[in-house]
C-alpha positions in Angstrom: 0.0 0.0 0.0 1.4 3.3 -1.0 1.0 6.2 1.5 0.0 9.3 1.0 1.4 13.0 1.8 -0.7 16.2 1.6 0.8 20.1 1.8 -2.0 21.1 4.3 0.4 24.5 4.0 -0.3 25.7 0.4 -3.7 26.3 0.7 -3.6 28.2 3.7 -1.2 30.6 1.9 -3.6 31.4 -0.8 -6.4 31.9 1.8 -4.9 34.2 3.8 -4.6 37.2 1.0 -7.7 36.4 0.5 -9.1 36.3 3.9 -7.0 39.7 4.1 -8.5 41.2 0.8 -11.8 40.4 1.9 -11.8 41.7 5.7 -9.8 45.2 4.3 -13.1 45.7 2.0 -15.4 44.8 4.8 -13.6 47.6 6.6 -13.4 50.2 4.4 -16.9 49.8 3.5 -17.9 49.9 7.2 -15.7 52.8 7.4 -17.7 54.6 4.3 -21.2 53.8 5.7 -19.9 55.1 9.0 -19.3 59.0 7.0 -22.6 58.4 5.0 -24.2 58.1 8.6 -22.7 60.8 10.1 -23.7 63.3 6.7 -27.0 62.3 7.2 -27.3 62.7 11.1 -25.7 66.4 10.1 -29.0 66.8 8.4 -31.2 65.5 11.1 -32.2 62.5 9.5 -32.3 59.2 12.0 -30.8 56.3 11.2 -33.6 53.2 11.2 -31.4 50.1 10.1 -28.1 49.6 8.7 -27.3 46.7 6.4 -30.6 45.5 6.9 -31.3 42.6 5.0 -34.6 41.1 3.5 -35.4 38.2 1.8 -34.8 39.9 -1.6 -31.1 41.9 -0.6 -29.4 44.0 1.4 -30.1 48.0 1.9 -26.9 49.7 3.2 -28.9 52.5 5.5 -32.6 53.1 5.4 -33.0 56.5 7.4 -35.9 58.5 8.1 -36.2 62.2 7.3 -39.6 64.0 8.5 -41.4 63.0 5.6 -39.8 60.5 3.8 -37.6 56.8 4.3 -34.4 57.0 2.7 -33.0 53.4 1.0 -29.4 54.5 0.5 -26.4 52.2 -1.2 -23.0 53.5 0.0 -20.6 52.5 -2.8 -16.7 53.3 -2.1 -14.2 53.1 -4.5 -10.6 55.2 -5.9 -13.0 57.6 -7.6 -16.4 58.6 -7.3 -16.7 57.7 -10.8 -15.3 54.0 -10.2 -17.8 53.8 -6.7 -20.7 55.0 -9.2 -19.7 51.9 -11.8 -20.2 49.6 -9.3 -23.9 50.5 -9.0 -25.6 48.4 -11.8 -29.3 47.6 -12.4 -29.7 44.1 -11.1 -28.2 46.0 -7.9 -30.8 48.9 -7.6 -33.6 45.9 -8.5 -32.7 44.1 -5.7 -32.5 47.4 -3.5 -36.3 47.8 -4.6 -37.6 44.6 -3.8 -35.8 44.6 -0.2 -37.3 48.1 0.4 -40.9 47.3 -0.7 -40.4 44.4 1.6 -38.8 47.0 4.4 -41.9 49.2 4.0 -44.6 46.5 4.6 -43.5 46.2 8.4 -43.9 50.4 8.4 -47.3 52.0 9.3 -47.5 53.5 5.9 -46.9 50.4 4.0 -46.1 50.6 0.2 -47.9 54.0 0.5 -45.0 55.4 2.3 -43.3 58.2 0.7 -39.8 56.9 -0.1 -36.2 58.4 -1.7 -33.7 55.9 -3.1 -29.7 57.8 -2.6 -26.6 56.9 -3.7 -23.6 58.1 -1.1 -20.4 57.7 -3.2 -16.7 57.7 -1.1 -13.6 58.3 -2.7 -10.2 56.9 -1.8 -9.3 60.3 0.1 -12.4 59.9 2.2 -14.7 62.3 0.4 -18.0 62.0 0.3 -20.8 62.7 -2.3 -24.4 62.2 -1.4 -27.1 62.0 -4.3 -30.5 62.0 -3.5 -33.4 60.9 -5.7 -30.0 59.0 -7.3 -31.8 55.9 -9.2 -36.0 55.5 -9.4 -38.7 52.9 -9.9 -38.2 50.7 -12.8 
């Protein structure tokens, strides 16, 4: 019977820049949802969830202005227009169909007056926050 060796080291080497890849993205994105918070606090808006998740996707911060729910997507990326890119329309889809789920546990239900933003963060930190950014299909 022959036996047999196995390098139980190679794979953990390719996991860990990974691993490290993925948990520096994680953080930066925290990091750029943590600005988009603090902008919109500025403004008086409160914060309702964050990365609240629904059977259909996940909405970055949903907020509440006097009027209106906010469904915002924080995207952070070299450039604002690189963060914008990454915004396509399967995305914003799935933002809808989580926050027409979000707004059937509100009082107002689907006839809830709603604005979908788009808070865009830049490799120096910036911030750019534009409301009414994407509508319904």
């Amino acid at each position: 019977m022959s036996q047999m060796s196995f390098d139980f080291e190679a794979p953990v080497a390719e996991v860990a820049p990974r691993r490290d890849r993925g948990l520096r993205a994680y953080l930066s994105g925290c990091a750029a949802e943590d600005a988009a918070l603090r902008a919109y606090e500025a403004r008086g808006a409160t914060v309702l969830e964050r990365r609240w998740r629904g059977t259909g996707g996940e909405i970055d911060l949903i907020l509440r202005e006097p009027e209106t729910y906010v469904f915002c997507e924080v995207k952070k990326a070299g450039s604002f227009d690189r963060a914008l890119e990454r915004i396509g329309q399967g995305q914003m889809q799935r933002i809808f169909t989580a926050a027409s789920e979000y707004l059937g546990h509100t009082p107002e239900g689907q006839l809830a007056p709603v604005r979908f933003d788009v808070v865009l963060v830049n490799g120096m930190g910036d911030l750019r926050l534009m409301e009414n950014a994407f509508g319904h299909f």
